[in-house]
MMTF fields as JSON, N, C-alpha, C and O atoms, coordinates in Angstrom:
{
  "mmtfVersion": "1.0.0",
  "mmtfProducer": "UNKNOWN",
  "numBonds": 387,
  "numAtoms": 388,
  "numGroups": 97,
  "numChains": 1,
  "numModels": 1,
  "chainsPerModel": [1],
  "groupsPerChain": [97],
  "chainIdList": ["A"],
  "bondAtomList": [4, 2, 8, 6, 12, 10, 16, 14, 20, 18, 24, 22, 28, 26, 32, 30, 36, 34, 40, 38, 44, 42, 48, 46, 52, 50, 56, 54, 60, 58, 64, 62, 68, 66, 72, 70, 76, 74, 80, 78, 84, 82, 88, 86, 92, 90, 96, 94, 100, 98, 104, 102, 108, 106, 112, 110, 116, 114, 120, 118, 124, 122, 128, 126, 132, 130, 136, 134, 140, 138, 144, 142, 148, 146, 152, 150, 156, 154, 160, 158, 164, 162, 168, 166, 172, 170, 176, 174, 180, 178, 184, 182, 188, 186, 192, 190, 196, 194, 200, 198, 204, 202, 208, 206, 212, 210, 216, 214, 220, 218, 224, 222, 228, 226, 232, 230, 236, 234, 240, 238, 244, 242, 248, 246, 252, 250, 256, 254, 260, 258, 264, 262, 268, 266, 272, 270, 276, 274, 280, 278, 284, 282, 288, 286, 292, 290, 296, 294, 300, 298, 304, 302, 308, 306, 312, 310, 316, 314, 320, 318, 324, 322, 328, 326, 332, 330, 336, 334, 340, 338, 344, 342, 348, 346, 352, 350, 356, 354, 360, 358, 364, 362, 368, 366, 372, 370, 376, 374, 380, 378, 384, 382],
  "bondOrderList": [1, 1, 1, 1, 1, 1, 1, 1, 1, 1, 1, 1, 1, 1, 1, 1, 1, 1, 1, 1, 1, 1, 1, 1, 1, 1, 1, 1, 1, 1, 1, 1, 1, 1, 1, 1, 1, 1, 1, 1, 1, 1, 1, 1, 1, 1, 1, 1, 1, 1, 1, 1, 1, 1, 1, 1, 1, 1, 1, 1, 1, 1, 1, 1, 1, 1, 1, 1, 1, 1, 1, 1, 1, 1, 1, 1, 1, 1, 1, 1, 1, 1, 1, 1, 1, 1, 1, 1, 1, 1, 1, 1, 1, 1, 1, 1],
  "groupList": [{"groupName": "UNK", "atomNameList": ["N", "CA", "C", "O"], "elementList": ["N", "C", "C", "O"], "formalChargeList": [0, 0, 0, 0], "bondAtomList": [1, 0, 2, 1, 3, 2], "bondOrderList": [1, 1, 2], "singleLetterCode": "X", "chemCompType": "L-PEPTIDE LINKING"}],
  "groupTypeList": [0, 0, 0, 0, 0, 0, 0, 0, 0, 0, 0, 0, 0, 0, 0, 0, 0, 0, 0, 0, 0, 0, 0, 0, 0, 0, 0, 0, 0, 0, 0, 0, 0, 0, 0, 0, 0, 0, 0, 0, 0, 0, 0, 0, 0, 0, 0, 0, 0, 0, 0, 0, 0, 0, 0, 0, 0, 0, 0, 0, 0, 0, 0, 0, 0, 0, 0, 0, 0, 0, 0, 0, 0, 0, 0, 0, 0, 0, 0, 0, 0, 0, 0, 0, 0, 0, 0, 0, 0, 0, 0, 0, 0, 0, 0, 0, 0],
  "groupIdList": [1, 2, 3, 4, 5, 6, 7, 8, 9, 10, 11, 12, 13, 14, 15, 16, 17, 18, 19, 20, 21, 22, 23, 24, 25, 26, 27, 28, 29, 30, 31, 32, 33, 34, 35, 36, 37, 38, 39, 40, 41, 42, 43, 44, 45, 46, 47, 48, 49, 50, 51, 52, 53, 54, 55, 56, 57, 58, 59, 60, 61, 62, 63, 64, 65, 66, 67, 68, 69, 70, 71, 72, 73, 74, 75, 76, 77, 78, 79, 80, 81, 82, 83, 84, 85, 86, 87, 88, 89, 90, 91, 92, 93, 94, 95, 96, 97],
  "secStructList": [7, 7, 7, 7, 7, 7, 7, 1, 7, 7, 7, 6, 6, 3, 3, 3, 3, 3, 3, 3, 3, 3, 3, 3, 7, 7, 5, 7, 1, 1, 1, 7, 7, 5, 7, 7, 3, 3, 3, 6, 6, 6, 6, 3, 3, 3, 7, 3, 3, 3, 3, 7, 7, 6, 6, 7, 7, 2, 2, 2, 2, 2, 2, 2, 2, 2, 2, 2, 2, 6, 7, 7, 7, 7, 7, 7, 7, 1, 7, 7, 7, 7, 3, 3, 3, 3, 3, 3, 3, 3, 3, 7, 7, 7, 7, 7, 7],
  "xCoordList": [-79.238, -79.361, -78.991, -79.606, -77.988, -77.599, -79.073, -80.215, -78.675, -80.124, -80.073, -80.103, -79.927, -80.314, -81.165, -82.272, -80.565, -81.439, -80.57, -79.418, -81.812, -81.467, -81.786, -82.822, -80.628, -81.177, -81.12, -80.671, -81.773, -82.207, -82.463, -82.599, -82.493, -82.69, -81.945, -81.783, -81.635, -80.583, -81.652, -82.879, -80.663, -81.126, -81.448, -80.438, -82.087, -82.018, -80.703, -80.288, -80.307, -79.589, -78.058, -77.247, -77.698, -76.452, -75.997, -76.586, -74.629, -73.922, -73.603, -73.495, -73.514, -73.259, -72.029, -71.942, -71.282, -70.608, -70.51, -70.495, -70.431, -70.819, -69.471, -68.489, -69.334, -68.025, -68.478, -69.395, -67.063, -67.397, -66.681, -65.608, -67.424, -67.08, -67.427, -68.366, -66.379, -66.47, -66.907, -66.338, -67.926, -68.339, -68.013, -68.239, -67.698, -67.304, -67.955, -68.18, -68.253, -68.986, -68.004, -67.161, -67.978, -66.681, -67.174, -67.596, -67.38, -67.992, -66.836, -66.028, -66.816, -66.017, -66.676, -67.888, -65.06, -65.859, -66.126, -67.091, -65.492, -66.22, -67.598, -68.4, -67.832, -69.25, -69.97, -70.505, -69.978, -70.545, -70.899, -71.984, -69.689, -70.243, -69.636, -68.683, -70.417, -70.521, -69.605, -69.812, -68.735, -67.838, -68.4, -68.776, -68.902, -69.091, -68.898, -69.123, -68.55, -67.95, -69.519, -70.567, -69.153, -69.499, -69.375, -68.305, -70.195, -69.537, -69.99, -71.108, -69.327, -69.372, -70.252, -71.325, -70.131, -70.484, -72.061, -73.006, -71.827, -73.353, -74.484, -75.702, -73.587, -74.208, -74.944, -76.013, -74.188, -74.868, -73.984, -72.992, -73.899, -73.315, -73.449, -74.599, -72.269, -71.989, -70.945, -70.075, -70.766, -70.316, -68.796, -68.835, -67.62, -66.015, -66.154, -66.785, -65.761, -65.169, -65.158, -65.458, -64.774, -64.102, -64.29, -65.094, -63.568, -63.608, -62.832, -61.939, -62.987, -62.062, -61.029, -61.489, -59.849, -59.038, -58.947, -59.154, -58.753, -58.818, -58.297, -57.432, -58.721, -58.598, -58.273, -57.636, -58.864, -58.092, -59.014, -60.189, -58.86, -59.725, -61.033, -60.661, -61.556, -62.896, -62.273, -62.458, -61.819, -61.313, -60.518, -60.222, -59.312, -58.147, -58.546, -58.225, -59.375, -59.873, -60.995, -61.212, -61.454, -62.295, -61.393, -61.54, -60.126, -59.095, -58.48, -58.273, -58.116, -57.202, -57.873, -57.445, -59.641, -60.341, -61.006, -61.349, -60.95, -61.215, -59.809, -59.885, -58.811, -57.805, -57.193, -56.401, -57.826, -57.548, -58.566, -58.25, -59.911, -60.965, -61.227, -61.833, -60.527, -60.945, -59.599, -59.543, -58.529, -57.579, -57.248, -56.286, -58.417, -58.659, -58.314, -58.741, -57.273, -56.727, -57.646, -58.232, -58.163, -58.981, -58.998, -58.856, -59.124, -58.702, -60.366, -61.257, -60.416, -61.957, -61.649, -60.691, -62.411, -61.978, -63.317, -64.036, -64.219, -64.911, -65.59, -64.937, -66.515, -67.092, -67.44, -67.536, -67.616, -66.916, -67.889, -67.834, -68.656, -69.619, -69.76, -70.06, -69.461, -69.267, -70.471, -71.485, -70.373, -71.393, -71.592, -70.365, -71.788, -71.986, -72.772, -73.948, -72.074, -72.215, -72.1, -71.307, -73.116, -73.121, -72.738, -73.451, -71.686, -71.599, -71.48, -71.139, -71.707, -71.771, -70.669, -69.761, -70.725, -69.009, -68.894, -67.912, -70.46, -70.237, -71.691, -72.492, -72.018, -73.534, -73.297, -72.537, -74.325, -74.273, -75.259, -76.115, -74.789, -75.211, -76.478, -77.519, -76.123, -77.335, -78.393, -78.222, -79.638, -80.67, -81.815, -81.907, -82.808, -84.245, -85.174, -85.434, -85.884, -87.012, -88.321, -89.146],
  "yCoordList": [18.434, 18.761, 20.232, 21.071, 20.628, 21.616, 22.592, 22.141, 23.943, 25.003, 25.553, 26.709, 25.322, 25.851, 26.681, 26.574, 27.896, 29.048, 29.252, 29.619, 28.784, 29.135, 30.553, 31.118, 31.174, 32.634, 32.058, 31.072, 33.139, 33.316, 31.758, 30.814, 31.759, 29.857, 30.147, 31.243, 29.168, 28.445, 28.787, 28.829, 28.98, 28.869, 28.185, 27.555, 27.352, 26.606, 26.047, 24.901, 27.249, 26.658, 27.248, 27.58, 27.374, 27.552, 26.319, 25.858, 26.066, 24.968, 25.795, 27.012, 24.943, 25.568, 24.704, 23.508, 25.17, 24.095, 25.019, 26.228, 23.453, 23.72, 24.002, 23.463, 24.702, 24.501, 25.417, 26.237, 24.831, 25.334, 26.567, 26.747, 27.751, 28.817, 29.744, 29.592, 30.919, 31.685, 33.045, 33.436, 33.866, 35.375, 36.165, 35.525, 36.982, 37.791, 39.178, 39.797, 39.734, 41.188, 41.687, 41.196, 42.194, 43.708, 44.84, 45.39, 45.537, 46.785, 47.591, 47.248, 48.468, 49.786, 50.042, 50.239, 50.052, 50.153, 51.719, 52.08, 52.821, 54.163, 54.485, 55.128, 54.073, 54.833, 53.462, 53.538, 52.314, 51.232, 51.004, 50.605, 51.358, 50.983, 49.304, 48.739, 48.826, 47.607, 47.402, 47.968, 46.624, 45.962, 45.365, 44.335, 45.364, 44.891, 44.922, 45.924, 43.995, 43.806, 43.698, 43.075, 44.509, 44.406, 43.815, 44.053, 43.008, 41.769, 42.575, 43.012, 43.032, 43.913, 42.964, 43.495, 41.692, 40.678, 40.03, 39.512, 40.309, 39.657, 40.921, 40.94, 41.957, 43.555, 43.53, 44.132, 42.461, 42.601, 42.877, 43.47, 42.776, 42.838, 42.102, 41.808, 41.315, 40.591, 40.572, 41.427, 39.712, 40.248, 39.325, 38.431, 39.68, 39.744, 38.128, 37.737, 37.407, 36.01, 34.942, 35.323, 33.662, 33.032, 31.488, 30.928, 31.245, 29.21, 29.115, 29.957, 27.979, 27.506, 26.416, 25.636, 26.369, 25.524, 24.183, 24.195, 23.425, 21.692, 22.048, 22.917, 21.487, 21.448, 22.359, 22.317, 24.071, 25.459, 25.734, 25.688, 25.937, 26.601, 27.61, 28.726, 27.579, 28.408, 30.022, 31.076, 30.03, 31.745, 31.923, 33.116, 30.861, 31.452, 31.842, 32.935, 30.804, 31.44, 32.84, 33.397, 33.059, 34.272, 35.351, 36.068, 35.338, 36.285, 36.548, 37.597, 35.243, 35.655, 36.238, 37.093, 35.8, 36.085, 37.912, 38.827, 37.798, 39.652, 40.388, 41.575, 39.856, 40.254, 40.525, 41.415, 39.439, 39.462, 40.317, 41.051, 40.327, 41.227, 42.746, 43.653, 42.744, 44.317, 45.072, 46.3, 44.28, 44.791, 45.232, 45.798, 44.699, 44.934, 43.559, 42.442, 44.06, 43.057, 42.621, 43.533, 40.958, 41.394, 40.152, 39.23, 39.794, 39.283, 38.483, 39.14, 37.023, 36.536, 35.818, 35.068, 36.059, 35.749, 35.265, 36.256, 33.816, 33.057, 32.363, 32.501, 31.76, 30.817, 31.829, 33.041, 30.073, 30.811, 30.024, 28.794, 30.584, 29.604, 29.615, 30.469, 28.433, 28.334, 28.051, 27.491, 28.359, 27.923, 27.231, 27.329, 26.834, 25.978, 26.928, 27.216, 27.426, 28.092, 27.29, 26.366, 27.798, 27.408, 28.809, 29.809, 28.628, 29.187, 29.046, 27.921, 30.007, 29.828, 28.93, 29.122, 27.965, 27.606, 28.035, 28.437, 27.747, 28.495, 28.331, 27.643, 29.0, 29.587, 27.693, 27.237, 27.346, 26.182, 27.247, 28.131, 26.785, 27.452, 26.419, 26.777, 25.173, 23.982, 24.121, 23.84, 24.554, 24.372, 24.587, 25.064, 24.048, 24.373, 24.405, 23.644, 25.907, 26.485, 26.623, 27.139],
  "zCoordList": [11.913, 10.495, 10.301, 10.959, 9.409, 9.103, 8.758, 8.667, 8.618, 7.728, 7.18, 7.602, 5.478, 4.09, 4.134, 4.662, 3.39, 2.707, 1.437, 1.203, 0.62, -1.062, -1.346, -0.998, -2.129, -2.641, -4.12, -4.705, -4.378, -6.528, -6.904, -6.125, -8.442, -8.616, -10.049, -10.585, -10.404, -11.262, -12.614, -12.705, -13.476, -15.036, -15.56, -15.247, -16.348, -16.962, -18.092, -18.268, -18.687, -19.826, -19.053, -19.917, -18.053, -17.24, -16.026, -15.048, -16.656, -15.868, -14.455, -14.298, -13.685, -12.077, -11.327, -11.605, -10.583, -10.045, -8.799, -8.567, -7.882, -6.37, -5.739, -6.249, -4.798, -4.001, -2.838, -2.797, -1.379, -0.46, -0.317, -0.892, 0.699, 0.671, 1.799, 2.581, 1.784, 3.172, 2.621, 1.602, 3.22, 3.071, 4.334, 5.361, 4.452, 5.331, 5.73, 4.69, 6.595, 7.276, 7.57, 8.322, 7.31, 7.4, 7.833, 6.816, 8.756, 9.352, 9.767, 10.63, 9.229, 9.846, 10.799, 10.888, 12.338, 14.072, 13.87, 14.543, 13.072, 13.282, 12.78, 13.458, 11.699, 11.024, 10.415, 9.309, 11.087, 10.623, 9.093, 8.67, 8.282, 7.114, 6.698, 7.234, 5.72, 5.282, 3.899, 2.825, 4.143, 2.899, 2.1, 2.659, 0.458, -0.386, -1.866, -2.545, -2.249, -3.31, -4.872, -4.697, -6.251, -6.815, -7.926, -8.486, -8.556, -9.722, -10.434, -10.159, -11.537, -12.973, -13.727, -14.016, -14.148, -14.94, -14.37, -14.965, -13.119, -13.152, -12.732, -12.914, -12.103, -11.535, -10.617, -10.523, -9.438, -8.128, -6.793, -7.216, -5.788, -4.753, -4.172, -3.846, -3.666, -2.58, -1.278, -1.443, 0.176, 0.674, 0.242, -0.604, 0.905, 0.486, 0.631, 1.614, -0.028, 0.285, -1.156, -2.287, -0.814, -2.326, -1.774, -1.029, -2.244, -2.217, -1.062, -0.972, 0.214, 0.899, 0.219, -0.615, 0.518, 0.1, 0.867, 2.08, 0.449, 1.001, 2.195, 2.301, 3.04, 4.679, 5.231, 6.283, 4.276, 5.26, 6.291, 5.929, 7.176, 8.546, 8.427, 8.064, 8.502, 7.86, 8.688, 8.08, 9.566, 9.933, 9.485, 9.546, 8.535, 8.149, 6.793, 6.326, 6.022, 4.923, 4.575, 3.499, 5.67, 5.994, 5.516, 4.526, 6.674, 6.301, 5.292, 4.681, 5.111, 3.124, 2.46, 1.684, 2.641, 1.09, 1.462, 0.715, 2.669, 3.132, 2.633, 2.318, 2.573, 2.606, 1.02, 0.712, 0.06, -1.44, -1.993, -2.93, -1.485, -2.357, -1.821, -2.392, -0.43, 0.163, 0.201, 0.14, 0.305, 0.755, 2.868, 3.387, 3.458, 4.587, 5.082, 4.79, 6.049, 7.044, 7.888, 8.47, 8.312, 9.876, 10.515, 9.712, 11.713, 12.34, 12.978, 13.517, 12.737, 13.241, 14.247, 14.436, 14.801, 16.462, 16.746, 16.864, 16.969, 17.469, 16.374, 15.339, 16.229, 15.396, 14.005, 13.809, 12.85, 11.523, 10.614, 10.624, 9.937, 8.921, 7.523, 6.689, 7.503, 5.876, 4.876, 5.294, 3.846, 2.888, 1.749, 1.736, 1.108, -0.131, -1.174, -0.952, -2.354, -3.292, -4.418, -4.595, -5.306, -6.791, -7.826, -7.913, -8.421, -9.092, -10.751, -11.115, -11.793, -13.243, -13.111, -12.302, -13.877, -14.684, -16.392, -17.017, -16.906, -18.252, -18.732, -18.101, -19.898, -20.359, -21.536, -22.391, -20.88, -22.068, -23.636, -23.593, -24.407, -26.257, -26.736, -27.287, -26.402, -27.17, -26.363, -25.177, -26.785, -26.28, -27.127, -28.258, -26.19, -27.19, -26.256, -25.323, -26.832, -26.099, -26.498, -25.744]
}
């Protein structure tokens, strides 16, 4: 059996859609600093990565998506783990509270 860890919890009045996905650690080998990306829209930080594409390799997609959000080339070399993300798709308006 795979092992889930949920972060934050879902809104109520927000649609979510699931998809699979790669995050990436990026450490600079001189001064160990950490690659992360900031979402303007939601005003948090996360680490570099995006959706895998239908049957892409979980290290090849590691790379593209380090490669589209950091601009940092890098090269993953041994086992590669993917995740299952929910993300907004849109603020539903009808509701009652």
């Amino acid at each position: 059996m795979p092992l889930s860890k949920v972060l934050g919890s879902k809104q109520v009045h927000i649609a979510y859609t699931a998809r699979q996905a790669i995050r990436t650690i990026i450490l600079h080998a001189d001064n160990f600093k950490l690659a992360l990306i900031f979402v303007q829209k939601g005003q948090y930080y996360k680490l570099p990565g995006g959706g895998i594409e239908l049957d892409e390799h979980h290290g090849l997609a590691a790379e593209r998506e380090a490669l589209e959000e950091t601009g940092c080339k890098v090269k993953i070399e041994g086992a590669c783990l993917a995740t299952s993300d929910l993300f907004r798709a849109f603020q539903l308006l009808d509701h009652d509270d």
